[in-house]
C-alpha positions in Angstrom: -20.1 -8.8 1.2 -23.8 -8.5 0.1 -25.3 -10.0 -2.7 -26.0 -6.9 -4.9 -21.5 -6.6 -4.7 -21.2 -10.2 -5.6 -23.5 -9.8 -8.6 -21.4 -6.5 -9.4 -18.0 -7.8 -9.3 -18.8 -11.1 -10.7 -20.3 -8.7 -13.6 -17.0 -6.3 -13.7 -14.8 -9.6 -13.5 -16.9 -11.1 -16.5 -16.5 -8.2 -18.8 -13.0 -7.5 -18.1 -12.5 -11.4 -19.2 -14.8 -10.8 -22.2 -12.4 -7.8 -23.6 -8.8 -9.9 -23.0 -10.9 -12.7 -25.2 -12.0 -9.9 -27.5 -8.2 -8.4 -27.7 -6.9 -12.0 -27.9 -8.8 -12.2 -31.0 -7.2 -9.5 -32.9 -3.7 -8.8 -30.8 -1.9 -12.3 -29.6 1.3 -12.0 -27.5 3.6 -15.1 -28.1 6.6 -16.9 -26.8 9.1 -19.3 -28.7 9.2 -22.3 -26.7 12.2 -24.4 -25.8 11.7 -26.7 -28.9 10.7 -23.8 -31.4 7.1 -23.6 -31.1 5.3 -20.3 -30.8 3.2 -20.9 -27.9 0.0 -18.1 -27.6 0.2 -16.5 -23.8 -3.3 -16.7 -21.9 -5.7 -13.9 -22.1 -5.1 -11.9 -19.1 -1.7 -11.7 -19.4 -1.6 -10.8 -22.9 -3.8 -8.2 -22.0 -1.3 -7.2 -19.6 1.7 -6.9 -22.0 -0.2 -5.4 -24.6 -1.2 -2.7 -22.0 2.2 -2.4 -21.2 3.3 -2.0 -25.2 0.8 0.6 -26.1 2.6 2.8 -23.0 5.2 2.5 -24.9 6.9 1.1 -21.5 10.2 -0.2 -21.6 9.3 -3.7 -20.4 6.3 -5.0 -18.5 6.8 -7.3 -15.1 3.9 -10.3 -14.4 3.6 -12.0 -11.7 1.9 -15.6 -12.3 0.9 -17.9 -9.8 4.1 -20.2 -10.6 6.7 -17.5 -11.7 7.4 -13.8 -12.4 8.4 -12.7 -15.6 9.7 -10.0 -17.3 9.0 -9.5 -20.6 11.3 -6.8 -22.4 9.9 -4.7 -25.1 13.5 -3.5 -26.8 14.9 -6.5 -26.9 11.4 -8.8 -27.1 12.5 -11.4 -24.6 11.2 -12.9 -21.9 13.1 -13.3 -18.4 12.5 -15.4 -15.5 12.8 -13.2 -12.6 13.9 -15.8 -10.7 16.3 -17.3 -13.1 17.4 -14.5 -15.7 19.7 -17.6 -17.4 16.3 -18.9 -18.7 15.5 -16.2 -21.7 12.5 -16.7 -24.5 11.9 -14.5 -27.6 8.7 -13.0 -27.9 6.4 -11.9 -30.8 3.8 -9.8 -31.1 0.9 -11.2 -33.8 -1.7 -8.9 -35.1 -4.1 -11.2 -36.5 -5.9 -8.3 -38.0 -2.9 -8.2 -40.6 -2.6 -11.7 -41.0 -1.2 -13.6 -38.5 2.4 -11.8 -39.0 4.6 -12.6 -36.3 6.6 -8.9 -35.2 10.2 -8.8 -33.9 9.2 -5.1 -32.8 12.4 -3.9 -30.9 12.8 -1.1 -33.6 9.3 0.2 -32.4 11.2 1.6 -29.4 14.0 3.9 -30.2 15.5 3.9 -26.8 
């Protein structure tokens, strides 16, 4: 790989980071953790499932370097893949509206 492709996808890679910070600000994905707390999911993959929720998909599948995850839309939980025994709720924050935390499953009338 030459220099001038470096530079471009170092660029690309830079930017694409830039606008999950950017959404982050305004749209933040969440989990309820095992002792209650909401805990914020990183950039990219909140990116990732808001992508998902503006298709209007059903659900959205991530693969993370120490698990896969499957994070239903209908239902907003959040499912090991490889142990579906091990469930979170999930919230959707638009921090644009003030911070309000959205069980959203009526969004999707399916």
């Amino acid at each position: 790989m030459g220099i001038l492709q470096l530079i471009t996808q170092f660029q690309s890679e830079e930017k694409k980071r830039v606008e999950q910070e950017a959404l982050r600000q305004r749209i933040q994905w969440r989990f309820k953790d095992e002792l209650g707390q909401y805990q914020a999911y990183e950039a990219d993959v909140n990116a990732a499932i808001e992508e998902a929720y503006q298709r209007k998909q059903r659900y959205v599948e991530l693969d993370l370097e120490e698990v896969k995850l499957k994070v239903d839309f209908k239902s907003m939980v959040e499912t090991s893949l490889s142990n579906p025994r091990h469930r979170l709720k999930v919230y959707r924050a638009d921090l644009m509206k003030g911070n309000v935390l959205q069980r959203i499953s009526a969004f999707f009338p399916f």
